[in-house]
N, C-alpha and C positions, 0 to 999 in steps of 0.2 A: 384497295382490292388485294387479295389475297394470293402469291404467285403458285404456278402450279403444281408445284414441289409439292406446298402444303396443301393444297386440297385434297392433292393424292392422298398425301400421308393421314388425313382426316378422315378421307373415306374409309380408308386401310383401318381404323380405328374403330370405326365405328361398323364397320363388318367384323372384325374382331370381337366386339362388346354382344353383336348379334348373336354369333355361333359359344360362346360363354353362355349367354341367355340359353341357348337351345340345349346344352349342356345340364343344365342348371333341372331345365325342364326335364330331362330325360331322367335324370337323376330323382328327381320329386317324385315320377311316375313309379318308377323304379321301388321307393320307400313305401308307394301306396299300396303296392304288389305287396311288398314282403310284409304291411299292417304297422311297419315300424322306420325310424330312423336307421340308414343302413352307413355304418364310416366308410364313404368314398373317401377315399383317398387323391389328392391332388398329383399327377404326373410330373413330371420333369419339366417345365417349360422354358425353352428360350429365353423369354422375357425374364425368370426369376434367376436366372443365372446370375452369379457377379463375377465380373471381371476387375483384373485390376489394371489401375490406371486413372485418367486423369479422372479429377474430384465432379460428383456432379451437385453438391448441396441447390436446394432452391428455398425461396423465400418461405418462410412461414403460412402467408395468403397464397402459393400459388400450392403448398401441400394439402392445404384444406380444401380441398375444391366444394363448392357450395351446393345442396341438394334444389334441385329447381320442381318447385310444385307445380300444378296443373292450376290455371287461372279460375277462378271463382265468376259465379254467375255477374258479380260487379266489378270485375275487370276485364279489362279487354285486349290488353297487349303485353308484353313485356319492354321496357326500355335498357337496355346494355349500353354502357360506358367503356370503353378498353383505350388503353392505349399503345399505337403499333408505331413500331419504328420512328417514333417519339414527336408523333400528332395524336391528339387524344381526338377519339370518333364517338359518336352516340348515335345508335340506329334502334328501333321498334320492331319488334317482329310478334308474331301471332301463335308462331307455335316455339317447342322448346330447341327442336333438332338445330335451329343456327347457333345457340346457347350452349348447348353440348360441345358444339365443333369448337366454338371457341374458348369455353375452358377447356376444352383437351388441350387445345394449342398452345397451351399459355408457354412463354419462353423470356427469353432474353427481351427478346423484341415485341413482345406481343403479352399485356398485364391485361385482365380483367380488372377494371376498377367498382364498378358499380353496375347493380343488376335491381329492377322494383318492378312491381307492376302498377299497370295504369287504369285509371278511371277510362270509361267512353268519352268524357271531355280531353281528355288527355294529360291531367296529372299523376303526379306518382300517386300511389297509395301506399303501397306497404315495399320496406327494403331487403330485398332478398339477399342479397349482396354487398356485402361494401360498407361508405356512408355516404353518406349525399352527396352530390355535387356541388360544390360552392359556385357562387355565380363570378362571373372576372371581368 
């Protein structure tokens, strides 16, 4: 289970991702007005700031974050693989939003390994994520 530091900071994330969205929108609206592409310009933001100081490099797989499609009429769930704090876990979920939360989270301690979706019987079908799971 995940402590509450991070779920804060998850939802703080993904309310972030929201009001970008709504951004995004107004802007769109905004182009259909003027009939044309208008160059908004990007603000100053906190976040693109850099500071210096200590290094933050990350892995190759944690910079790629993977695009998570919307399940097809013969699938039924999605199955995630991650491992936290260096137990690997595998849980199913239905919709994408726990998916989200935990690529954003990815860290030291907490890898996505593998992401597929599933048949109604319950096997993978297609890999979104990753490679398979070897069996142990």
């Amino acid at each position: 289970m995940a402590d509450p530091a991070t779920i804060r900071i998850n939802a703080l994330l993904l309310e972030r991702e929201g009001h970008f969205l709504r951004v995004h929108e107004l802007e769109q609206a905004a182009a259909a007005i003027l009939g044309e592409p208008y160059p908004f310009s990007q603000p100053p933001l906190p976040s693109n700031q850099r500071t210096k100081g200590k290094s933050t490099k990350r892995s190759k797989a944690t910079d790629a974050t993977p695009k998570i499609r919307k399940l097809t009429d013969d699938e039924s769930a999605y199955r995630v693989t991650y491992r936290q704090q260096g137990q690997t876990r595998t849980e199913d979920h239905a919709s994408t939003e726990a998916l989200h939360t935990l690529l954003a989270a990815q860290s030291r301690t907490l890898d996505v390994l593998h992401i597929a979706t599933l048949a109604p019987d319950g096997s993978e079908l297609v890999t979104l994520h990753g490679t398979a799971p070897t069996e142990s």
